[in-house]
VEXDREN-2710 file (C-alpha; in Angstrom, 1 decimal):
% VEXDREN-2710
k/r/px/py/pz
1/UNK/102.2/174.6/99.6
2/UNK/98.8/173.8/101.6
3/UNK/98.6/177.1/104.0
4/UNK/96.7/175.8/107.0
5/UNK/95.2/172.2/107.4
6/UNK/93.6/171.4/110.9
7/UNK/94.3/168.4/112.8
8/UNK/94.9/166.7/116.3
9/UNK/97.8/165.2/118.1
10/UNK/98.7/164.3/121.5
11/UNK/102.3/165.0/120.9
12/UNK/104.0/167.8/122.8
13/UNK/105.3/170.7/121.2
14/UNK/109.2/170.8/120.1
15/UNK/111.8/173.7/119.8
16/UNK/110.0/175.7/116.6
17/UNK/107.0/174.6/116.7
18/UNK/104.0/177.2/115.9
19/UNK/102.2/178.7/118.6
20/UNK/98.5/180.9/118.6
21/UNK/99.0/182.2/121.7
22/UNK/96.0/184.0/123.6
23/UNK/95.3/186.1/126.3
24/UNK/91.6/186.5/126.9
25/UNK/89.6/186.7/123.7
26/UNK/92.7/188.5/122.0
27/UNK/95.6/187.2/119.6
28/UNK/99.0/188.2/121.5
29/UNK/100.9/188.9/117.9
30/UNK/104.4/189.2/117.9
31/UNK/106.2/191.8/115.9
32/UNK/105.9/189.9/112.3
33/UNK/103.2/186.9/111.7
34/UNK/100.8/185.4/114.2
35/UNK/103.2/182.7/115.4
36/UNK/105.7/182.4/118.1
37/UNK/108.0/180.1/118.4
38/UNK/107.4/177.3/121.6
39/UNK/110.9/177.9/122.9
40/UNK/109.6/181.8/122.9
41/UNK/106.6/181.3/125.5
42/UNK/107.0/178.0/126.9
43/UNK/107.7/180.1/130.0
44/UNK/104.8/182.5/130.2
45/UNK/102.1/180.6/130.0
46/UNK/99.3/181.0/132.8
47/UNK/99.2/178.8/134.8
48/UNK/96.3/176.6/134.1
49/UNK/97.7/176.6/130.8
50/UNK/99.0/173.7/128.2
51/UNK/99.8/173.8/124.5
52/UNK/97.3/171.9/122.6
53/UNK/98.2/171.1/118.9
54/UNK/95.0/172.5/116.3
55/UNK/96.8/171.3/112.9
56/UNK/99.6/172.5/110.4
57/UNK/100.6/175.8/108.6
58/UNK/103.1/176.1/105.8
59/UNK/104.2/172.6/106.9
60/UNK/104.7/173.5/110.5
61/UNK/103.0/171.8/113.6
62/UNK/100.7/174.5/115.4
63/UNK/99.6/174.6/119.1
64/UNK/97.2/177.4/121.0
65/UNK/98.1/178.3/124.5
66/UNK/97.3/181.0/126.5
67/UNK/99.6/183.2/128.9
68/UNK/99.1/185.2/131.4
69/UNK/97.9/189.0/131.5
70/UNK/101.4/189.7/133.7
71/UNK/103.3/187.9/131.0
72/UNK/101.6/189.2/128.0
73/UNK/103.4/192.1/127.0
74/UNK/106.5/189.3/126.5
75/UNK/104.7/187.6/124.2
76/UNK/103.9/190.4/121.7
77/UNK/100.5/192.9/121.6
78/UNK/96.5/191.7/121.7
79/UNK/94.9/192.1/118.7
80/UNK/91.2/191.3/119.1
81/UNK/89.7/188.4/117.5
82/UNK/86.8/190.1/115.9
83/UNK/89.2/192.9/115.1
84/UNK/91.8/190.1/113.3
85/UNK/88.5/188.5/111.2
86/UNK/86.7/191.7/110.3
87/UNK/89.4/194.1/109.8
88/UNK/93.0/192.7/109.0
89/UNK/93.5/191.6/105.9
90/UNK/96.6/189.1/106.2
91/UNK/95.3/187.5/108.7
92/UNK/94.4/183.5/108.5
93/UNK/91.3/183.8/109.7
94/UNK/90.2/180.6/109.7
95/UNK/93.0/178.9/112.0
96/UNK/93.1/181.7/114.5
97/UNK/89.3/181.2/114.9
98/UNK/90.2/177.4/115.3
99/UNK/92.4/178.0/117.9
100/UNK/90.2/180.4/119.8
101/UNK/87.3/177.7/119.5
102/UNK/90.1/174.8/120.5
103/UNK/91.3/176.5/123.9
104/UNK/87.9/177.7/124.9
105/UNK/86.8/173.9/124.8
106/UNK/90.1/172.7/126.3
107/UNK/89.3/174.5/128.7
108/UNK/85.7/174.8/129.6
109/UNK/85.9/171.2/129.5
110/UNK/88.5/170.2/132.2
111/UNK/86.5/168.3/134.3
112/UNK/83.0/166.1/133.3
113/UNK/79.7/167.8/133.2
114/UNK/78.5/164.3/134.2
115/UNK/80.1/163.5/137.3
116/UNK/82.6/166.2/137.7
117/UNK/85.7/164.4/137.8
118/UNK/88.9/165.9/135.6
119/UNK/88.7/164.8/132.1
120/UNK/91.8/163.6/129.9
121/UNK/92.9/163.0/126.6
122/UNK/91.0/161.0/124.6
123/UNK/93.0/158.1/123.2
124/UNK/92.0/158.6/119.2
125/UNK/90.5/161.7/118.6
126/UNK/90.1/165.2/119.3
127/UNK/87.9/164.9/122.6
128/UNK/88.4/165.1/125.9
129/UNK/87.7/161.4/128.1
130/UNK/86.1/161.2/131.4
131/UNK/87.2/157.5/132.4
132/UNK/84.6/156.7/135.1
133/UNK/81.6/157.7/132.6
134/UNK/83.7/156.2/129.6
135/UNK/82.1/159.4/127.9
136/UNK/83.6/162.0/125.4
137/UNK/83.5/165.5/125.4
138/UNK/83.8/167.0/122.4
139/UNK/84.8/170.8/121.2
140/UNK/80.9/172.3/120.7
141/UNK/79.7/173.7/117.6
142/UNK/76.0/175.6/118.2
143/UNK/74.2/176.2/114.5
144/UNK/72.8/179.6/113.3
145/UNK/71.4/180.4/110.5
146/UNK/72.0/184.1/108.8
147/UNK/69.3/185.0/105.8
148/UNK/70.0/187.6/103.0
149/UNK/65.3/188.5/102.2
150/UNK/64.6/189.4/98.9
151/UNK/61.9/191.6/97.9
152/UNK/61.7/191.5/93.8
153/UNK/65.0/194.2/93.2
154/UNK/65.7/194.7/96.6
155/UNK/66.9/193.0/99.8
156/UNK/66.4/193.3/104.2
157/UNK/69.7/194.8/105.9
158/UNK/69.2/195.5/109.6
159/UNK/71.6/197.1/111.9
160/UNK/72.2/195.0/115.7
161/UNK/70.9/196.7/119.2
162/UNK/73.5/195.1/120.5
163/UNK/76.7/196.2/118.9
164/UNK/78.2/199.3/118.5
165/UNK/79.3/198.7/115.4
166/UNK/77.9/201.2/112.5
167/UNK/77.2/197.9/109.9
168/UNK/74.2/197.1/108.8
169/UNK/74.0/193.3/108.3
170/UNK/71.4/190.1/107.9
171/UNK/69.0/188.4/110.2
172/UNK/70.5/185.2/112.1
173/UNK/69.8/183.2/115.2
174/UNK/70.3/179.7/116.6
175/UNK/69.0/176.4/115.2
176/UNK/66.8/175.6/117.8
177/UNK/66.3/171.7/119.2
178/UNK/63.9/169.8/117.0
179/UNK/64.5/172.2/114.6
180/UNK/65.7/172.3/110.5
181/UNK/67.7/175.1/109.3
182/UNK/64.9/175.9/107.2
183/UNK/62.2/176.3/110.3
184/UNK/64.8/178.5/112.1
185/UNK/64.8/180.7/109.3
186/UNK/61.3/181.0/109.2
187/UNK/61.0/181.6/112.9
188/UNK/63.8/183.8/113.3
189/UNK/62.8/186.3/110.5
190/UNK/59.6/185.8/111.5
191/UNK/60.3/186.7/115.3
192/UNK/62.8/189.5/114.7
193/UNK/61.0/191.8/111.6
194/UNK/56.9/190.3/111.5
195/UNK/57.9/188.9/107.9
196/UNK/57.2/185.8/106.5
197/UNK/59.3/184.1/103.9
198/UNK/59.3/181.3/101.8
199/UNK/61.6/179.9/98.4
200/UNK/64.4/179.1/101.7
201/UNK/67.9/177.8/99.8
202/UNK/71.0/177.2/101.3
203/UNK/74.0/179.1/99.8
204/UNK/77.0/178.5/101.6
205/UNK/78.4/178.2/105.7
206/UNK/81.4/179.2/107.7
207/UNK/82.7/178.4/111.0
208/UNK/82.2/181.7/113.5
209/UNK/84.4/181.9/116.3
210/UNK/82.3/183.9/118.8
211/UNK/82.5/181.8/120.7
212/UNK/81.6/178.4/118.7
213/UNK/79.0/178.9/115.9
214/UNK/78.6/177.6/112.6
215/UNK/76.5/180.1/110.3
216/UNK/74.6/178.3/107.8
217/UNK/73.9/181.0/104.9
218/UNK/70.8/181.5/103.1
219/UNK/68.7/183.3/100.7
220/UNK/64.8/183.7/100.8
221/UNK/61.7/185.4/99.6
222/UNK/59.7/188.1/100.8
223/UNK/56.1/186.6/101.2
224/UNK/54.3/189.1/103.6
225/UNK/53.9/191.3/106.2
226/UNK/55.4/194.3/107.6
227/UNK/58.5/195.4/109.3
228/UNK/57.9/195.0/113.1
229/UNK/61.1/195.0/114.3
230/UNK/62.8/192.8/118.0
231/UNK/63.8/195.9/119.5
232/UNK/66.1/193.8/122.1
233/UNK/67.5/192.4/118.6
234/UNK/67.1/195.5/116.2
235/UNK/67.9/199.0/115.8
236/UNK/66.6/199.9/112.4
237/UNK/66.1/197.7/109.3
238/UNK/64.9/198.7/105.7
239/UNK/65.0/197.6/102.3
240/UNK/67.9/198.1/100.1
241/UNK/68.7/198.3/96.3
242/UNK/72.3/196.9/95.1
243/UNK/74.7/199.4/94.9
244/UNK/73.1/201.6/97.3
245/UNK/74.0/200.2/100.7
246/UNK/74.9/201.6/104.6
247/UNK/78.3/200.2/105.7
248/UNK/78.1/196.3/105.6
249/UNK/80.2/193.9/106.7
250/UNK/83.7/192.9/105.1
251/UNK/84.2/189.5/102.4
252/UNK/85.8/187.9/105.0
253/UNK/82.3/187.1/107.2
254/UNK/79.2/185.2/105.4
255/UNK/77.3/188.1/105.8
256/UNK/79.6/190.2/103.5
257/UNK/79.4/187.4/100.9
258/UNK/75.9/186.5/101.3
259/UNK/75.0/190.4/100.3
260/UNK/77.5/190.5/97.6
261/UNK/75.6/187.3/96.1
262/UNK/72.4/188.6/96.6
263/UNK/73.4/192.1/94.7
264/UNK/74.8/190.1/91.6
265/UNK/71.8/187.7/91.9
266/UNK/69.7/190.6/91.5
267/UNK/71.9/192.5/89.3
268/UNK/71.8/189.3/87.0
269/UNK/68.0/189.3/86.7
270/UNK/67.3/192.6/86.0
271/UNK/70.4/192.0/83.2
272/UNK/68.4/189.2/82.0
273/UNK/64.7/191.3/82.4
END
């Protein structure tokens, strides 16, 4: 049985039809699962509210909607987002992020950023129509790219300014316009630690849901230079040997995989050496 397969449809939810439903930035979970029923919060939904199908699980049409703080506690208790990807481990990450990234454009996008009349369905696709522009709006995806720097048997962690969270992670920032994947790599290391890199290759992506990234993953060589650190960006940073690491992020981020890689990429050479 195919677990989750995202999709779009104008129809309207029935009886037991799936629902994601959100309050804030936070899942409202019900006692067993992370869907509800639509007959169980058809009637606490805020009030700018409206179900809007994001695709199929186990077989069963799925809609995100979001209720209201006062009717919350009905629905079930908030788990966090970032707290439901990073630390719960039967949690289908990837269609709960596609439902937080679904009702954030639904409804950021409720009226044209053209001529600012209220947008509708779009007859075909996943968009939102403005009829007197004839334009589209479409749910936004903004590219980063996240880079595990290696330095012959050891690699670059870095822990955030920004975050209280103890981890200590990889260098990432926003594509910038006019830019490849590969320059913003180069800039971004460059900007956040005084390094420069070079041998850039891709090594795998994944959708981000805070709120609408894509992280496109890479790997790269230590050329030069030495660590001057973004202190609006960075903490600390240092370099690292596999199997001696600070806390890093779980599998279930790119950064977690992109450092496991790199620490059997490395292991793998020195096996070979």
């Amino acid at each position: 049985m195919t677990e989750w397969v995202a999709g779009w449809s104008r129809q309207c939810p029935e009886h037991n039809d799936g629902v994601i439903a959100l309050c804030g930035d936070a899942i409202v979970r019900p006692e067993t699962g992370w869907l509800q029923d639509w007959s169980q919060v058809s009637d606490l939904l805020a009030s700018d509210s409206e179900p809007v199908y994001v695709g199929r699980y186990q077989e069963r049409n799925v809609y995100v909607v979001e209720v209201s703080p006062e009717t919350q506690s009905r629905a079930g208790y908030p788990v966090p987002l970032r707290e439901a990807l990073l630390n719960t481990e039967d949690a289908p990450t990837t269609m709960l992020g596609t439902a937080m990234q679904v009702q954030h454009w639904w409804r950021d996008h409720r009226y044209c950023g053209r001529c600012g009349q209220p947008t509708d369905y779009h007859p075909a696709e996943r968009a939102r129509w403005c009829e007197p522009c004839q334009l589209p709006w479409y749910a936004r995806l903004a590219p980063c790219v996240i880079v595990v720097i290696r330095r012959e048997g050891r690699f670059l962690l870095a822990r955030s300014s920004r975050t209280r969270r103890h981890y200590y992670s990889l260098i990432a920032g926003f594509v910038e316009p006019g830019e490849s994947a590969e320059e913003a790599v180069r800039r971004e290391v460059k900007e956040e630690t005084g390094l420069d890199v070079d041998n850039i290759r891709y090594h795998a992506s994944q959708p981000w849901p805070f709120p609408h990234q894509l992280m496109l993953g890479y790997f790269a060589d230590y050329v030069a230079g030495d660590l001057v650190l973004q202190a609006d960006e960075l903490a600390h940073a240092d370099w690292f040997e596999p199997g001696d690491l600070p806390p890093v992020p779980p599998l279930t981020t790119i950064a977690g995989r992109l450092i496991r890689a790199m620490e059997n990429e490395i292991n793998g050479t020195e096996a070979l050496s």
